[in-house]
N, C-alpha and C positions, 0 to 999 in steps of 0.2 A: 627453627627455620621451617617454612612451610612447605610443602611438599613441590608444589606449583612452582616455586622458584627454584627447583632443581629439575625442570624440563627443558630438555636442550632448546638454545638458541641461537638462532643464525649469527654469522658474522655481522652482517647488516643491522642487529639490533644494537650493536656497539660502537658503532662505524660513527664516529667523533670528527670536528672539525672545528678550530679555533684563529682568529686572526689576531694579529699584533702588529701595533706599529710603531718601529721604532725612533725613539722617544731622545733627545740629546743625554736623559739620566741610564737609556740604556745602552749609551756608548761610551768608549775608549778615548783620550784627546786625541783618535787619530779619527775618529768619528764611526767606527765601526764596532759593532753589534759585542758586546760582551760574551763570552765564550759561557761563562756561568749565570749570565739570564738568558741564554737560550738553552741552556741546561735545564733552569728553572721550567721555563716554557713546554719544554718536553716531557717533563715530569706531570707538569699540569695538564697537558693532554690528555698523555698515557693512562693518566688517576679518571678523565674523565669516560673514556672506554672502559675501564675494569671496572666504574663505578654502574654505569650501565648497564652490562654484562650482568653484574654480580647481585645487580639490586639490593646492595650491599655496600658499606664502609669496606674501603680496598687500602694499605698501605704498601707503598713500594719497600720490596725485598731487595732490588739490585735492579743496576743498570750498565749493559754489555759497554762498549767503546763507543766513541763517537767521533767520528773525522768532521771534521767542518772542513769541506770542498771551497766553498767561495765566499768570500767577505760580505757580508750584510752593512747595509748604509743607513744612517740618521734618513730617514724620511721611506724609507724600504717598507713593504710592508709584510711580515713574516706569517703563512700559512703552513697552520701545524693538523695532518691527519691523522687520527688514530685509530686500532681499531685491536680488538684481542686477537692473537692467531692460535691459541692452543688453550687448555685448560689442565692443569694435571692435581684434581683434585679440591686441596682452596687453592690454588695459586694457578695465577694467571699470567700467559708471556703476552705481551701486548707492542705491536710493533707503531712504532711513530714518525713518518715521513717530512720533512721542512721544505718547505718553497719556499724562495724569496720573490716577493713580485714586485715589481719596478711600474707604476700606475702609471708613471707620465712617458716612460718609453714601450710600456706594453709589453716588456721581454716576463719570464717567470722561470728560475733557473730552482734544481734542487741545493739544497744546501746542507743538508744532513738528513741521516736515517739512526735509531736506535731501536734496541730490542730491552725494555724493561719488564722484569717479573714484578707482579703487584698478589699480596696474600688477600684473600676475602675474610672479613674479620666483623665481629659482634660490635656491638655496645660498648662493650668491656676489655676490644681487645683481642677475643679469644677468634681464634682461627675457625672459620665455618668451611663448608664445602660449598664451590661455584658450580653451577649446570654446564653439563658440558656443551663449547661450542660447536657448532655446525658453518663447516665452509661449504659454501654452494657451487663456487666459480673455479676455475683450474689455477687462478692466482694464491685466490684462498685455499685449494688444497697443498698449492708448493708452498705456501707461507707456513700452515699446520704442522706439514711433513718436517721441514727444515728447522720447526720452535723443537721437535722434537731432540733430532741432533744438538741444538744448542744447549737443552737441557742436559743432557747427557756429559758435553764440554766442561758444561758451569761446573756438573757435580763430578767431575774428576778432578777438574780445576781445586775445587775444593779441599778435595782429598789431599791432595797432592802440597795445598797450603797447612792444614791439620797436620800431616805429618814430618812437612819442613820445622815446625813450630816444637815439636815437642822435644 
């Protein structure tokens, strides 16, 4: 890995945006939004900020909860943000925002948020280390702060699973 690619980088060089529209193959017979293609979608976000970010092959580690607040419709149009909030080494927390936006009434409501870790990884696989990010804005510093604490969560979470298990 080149030296240059481990100089920190702003938020802003990550800061990811994708649209989708949903498709009758990505509904339910009730006509609304498949719960696991817009899982899909968020993942593929998410991959596109850490890939950014990392100037790097990124593979997702884990992905925190996700509420889906309001139904999404055949004909909806689904906006997904992304962007890293934290960096702890290879692995990167990467938060992802959903809007649904309604073109022909003009409303744009949110519809889910997630918090995915993605690892920065080789050619081959093997785990590299990501540049650490840079938050500029007071959003981006409570976002950093807060990936911290949830790291912390996951890896007690963890523990807590390891030793149910054994």
């Amino acid at each position: 890995m080149k030296d240059e690619n481990l100089m920190p980088r702003p938020v802003g060089d990550s800061q990811s945006e994708m649209a989708e529209l949903v498709l009758p193959n990505d509904a339910n017979p009730l006509g609304a939004l498949l719960g696991g293609r817009l899982m899909h979608w968020i993942d593929l976000a998410g991959a596109m900020a850490a890939h950014r970010h990392a100037r790097s092959y990124a593979v997702t580690a884990s992905v925190d909860h996700i509420d889906f607040l309001v139904p999404v419709r055949v004909g909806d149009l689904v906006i997904l943000r992304s962007s890293v909030n934290r960096v702890f080494q290879t692995s990167m927390e990467v938060g992802v925002k959903v809007f649904v936006e309604n073109y022909l009434a003009d409303t744009s409501q949110h519809v889910a948020s997630a918090h995915l870790t993605f690892v920065a990884v080789d050619a081959a696989g093997n785990r590299i280390k990501a540049a650490p990010v840079i938050p500029e804005t007071e959003e981006q510093r409570r976002r950093y702060d807060d990936a911290g604490r949830r790291r912390e969560i996951r890896r007690s979470e963890l523990e807590r699973r390891r030793k149910a298990t054994r």
